[in-house]
C-alpha positions as CSV (number, residue, x, y, z in Angstrom):
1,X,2.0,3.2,6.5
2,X,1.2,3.8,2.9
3,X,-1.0,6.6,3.8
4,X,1.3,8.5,5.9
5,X,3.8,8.4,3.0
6,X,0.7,9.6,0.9
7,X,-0.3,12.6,2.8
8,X,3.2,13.9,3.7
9,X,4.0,13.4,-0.1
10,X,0.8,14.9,-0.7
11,X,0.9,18.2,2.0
12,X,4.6,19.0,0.4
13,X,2.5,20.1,-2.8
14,X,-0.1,22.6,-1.0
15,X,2.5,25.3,-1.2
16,X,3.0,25.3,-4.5
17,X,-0.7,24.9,-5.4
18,X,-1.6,28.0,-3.3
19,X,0.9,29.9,-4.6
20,X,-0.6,30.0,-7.8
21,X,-4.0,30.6,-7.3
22,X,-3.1,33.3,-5.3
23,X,-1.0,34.7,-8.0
24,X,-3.9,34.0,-10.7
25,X,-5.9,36.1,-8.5
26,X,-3.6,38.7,-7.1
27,X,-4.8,37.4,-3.8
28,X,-1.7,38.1,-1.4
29,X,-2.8,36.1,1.6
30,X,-2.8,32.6,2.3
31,X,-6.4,31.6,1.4
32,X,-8.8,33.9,0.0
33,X,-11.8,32.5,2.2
34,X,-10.3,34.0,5.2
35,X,-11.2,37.3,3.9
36,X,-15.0,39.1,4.4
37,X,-13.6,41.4,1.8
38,X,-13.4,38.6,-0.6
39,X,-16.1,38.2,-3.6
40,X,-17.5,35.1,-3.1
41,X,-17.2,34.5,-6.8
42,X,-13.6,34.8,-6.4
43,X,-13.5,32.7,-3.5
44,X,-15.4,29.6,-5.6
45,X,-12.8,30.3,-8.0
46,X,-9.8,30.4,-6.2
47,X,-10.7,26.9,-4.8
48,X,-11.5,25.5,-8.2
49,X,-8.1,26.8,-9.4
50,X,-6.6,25.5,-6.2
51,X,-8.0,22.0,-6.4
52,X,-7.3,21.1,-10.1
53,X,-3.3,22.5,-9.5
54,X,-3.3,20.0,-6.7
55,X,-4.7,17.5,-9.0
56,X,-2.1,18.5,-11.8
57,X,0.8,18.1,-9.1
58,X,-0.3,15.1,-8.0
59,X,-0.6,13.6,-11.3
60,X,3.1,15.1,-11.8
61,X,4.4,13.7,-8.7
62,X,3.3,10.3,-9.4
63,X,0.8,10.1,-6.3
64,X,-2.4,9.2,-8.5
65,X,-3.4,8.7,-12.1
66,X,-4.5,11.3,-14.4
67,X,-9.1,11.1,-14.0
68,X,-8.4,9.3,-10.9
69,X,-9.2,12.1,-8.9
């Protein structure tokens, strides 16, 4: 039960996670590895960027420690 609170807890920050790599990027679709057109650079980036503002919210939201992750 505790993980289903987790993970819906959890998918309500993905939003606002993609939002701003996207904006850090000037990417204006969802996820820039859908795209042939994207530079893979920019694709390794956008993830990275991606994954530590999901660690940031989490941290923020009180779902894990901060260096747990």
């Amino acid at each position: 039960m505790a993980n289903k609170i987790y993970i819906k807890q959890r998918d309500l920050l993905i939003p606002e996670a993609e939002r701003y790599a996207n904006e850090k990027y000037g990417i204006q679709q969802v996820c820039p590895s859908l795209s042939a057109k994207t530079a893979p650079g920019i694709r390794q980036e956008w993830t990275r960027t991606y994954l530590l503002k999901m660690n940031e919210l989490a941290v923020a939201a009180g779902l894990c420690e901060e260096g747990s992750v």
